[in-house]
C-alpha positions in Angstrom: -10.9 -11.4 -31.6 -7.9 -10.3 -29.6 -9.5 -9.6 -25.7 -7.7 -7.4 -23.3 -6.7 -7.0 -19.9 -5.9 -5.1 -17.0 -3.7 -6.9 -14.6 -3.2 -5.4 -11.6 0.9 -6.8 -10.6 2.1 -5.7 -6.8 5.5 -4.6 -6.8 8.4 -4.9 -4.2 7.7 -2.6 -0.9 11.6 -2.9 -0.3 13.9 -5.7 -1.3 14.0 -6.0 -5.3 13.9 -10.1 -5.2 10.6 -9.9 -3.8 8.6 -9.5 -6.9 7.5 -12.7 -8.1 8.5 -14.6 -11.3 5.3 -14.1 -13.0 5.0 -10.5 -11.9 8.1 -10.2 -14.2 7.3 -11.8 -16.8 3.9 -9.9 -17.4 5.5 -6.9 -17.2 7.4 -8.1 -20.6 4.8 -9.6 -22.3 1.9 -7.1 -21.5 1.3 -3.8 -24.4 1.6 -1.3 -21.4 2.6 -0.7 -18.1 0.9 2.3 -16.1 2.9 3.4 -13.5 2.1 5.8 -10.1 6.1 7.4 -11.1 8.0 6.4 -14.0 11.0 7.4 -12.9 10.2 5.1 -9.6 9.3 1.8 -11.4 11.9 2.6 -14.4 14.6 1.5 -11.8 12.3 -1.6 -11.0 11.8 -2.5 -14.8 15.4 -1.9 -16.0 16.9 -4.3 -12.6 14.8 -6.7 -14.6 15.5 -5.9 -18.0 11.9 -4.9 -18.9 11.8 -3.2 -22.0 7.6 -2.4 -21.8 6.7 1.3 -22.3 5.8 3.0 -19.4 2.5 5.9 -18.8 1.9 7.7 -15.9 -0.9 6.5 -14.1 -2.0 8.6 -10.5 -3.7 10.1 -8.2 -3.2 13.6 -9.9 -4.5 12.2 -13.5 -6.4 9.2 -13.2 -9.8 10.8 -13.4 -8.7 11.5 -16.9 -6.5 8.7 -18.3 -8.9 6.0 -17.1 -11.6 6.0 -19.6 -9.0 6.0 -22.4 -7.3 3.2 -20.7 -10.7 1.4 -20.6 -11.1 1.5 -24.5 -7.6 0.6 -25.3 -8.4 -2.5 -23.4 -11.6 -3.2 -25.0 -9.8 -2.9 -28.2 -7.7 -5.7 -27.2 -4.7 -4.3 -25.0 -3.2 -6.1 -22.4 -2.2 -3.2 -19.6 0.0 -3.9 -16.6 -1.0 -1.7 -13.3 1.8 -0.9 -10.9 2.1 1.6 -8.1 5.5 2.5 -6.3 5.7 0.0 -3.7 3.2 -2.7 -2.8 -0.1 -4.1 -4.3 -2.3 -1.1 -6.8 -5.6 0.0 -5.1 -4.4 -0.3 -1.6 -3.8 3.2 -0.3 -2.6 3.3 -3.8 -3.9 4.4 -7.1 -5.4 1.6 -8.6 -9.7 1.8 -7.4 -11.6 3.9 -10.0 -9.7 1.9 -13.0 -10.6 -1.5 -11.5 -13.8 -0.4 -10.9 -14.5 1.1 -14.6 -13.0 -2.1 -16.2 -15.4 -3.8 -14.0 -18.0 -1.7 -15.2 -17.4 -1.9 -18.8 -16.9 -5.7 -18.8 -13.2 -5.6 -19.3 -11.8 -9.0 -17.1 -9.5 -8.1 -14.4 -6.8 -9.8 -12.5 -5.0 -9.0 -9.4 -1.7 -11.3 -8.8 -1.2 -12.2 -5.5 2.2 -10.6 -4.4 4.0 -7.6 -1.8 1.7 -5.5 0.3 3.1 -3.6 3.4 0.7 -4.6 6.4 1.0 -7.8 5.6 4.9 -8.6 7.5 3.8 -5.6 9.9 0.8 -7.5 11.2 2.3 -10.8 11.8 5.8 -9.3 12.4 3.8 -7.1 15.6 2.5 -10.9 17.8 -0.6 -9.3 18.1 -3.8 -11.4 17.2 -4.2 -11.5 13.3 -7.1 -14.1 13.2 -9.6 -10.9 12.8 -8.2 -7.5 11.9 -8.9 -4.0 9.8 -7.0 -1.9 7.7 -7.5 1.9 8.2 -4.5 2.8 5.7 -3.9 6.4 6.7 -5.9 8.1 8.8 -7.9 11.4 7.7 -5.1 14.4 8.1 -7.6 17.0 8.9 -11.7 16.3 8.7 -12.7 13.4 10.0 -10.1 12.8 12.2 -11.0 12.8 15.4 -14.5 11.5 14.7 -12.3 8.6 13.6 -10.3 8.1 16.1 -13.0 8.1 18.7 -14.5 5.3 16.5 -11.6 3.2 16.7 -11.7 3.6 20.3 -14.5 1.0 20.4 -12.7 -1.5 17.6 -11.7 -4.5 19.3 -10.4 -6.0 16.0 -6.3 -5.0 15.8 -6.1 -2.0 14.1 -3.3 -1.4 11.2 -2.4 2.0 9.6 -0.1 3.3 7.7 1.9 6.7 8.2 4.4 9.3 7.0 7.8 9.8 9.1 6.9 13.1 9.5 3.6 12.3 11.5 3.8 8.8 12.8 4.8 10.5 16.3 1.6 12.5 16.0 -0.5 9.4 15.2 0.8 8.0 18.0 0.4 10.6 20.5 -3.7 10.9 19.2 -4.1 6.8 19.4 -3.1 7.3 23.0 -5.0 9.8 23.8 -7.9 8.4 22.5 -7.3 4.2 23.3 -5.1 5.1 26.0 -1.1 5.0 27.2 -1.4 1.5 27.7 -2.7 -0.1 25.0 0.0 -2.9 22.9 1.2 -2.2 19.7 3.8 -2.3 16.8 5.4 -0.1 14.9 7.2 -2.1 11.4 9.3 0.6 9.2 11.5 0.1 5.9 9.7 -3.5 5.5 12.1 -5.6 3.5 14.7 -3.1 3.2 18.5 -3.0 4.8 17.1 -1.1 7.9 13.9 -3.1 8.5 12.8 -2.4 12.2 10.1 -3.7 14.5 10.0 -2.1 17.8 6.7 -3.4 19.8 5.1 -2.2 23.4 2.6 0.0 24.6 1.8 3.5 22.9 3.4 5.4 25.6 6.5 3.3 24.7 6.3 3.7 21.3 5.7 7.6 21.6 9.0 7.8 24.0 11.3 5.5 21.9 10.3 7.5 18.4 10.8 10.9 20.6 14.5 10.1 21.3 15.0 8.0 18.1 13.8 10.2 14.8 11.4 8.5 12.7 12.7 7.5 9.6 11.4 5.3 6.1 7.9 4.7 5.3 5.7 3.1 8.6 2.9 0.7 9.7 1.3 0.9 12.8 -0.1 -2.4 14.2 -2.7 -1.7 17.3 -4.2 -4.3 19.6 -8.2 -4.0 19.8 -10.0 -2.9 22.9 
């Protein structure tokens, strides 16, 4: 009896050659790939000459496609997961079909590969021996009970944010950790424009208020 699969395959967060050779290679062999865009990852799979057929797979309809995606793979499918950048499930879609595969005894794999915070933390020289990832913070409720939380963390902090509110995030971990406190901000990871500017949060906030944000970011904290 033919057994199937869901293997969950991280894709490049900027530079193409950074998806791995067996990344590739599942893409092509496996019956499906769901993607977070099509239109995103059918650049990725025609650079590579990946002929797989492509669903939509997201935030927006994944309550509803994963049970049938569930089946399919009991009946014997082998289904790739891919989001637009990165590693699937991490502030990605990815989660509730893992977790129903898992459920209904349907074997899972995740393949080691690209994930943003990963470059950000090291790239930042702030101590990486014990950290957490926040992803992106609450936009509204929740907040700033959060952010009064992570007040207390004495881990190094990592989150991930929009260019259109990174200056915002930055201003609020001030005002809540405090002007002084070291960090890192990593943008474009792995692309042509890859930057790393580190210092205090007060430096940060003044260097992204006379330079405008721009690309996708990760903020890299220091604990209390």
């Amino acid at each position: 009896m033919k057994t199937g699969k869901l293997y969950v395959v991280p894709t490049p967060v900027g530079n193409l050659e950074d998806i791995t050779l067996r990344a590739i290679n599942l893409l092509k062999e496996c019956d499906l790939v769901l993607a977070e865009d099509t239109r995103t990852s059918g650049f990725l799979l025609k650079h590579f000459g990946i002929e797989t057929r492509m669903q939509s797979h997201h935030k927006f309809n994944e309550h509803h496609t994963t049970a049938e995606m569930v089946e399919r793979m009991k009946a014997g499918n082998k289904i790739a997961l891919i989001s637009d950048a990165g590693t699937p499930a991490i502030s990605d879609p990815g989660f509730l079909l893992v977790r129903a595969c898992i459920q209904e005894g349907v074997a899972v794999e995740c393949l080691p590969g690209a994930t943003a915070f990963v470059p950000a933390l090291v790239e930042s020289g702030l101590p990486n021996d014990r950290f957490c990832f926040e992803g992106f913070l609450p936009q509204k409720k929740g907040r700033q009970t959060r952010l009064k939380q992570l007040a207390e963390e004495n881990r190094t902090m990592i989150f991930y944010e929009s260019p259109y509110r990174v200056l915002k995030t930055l201003t609020q971990l001030a005002e809540h950790l405090g002007g002084s406190r070291e960090a890192s901000v990593s943008r474009e990871i792995s692309k042509i424009y890859a930057e790393t500017v580190r210092g205090t949060l007060q430096e940060l906030i003044d260097h992204f208020t006379q330079q405008a944000p721009r690309g996708e970011f990760v903020i890299v904290v220091s604990g209390k």
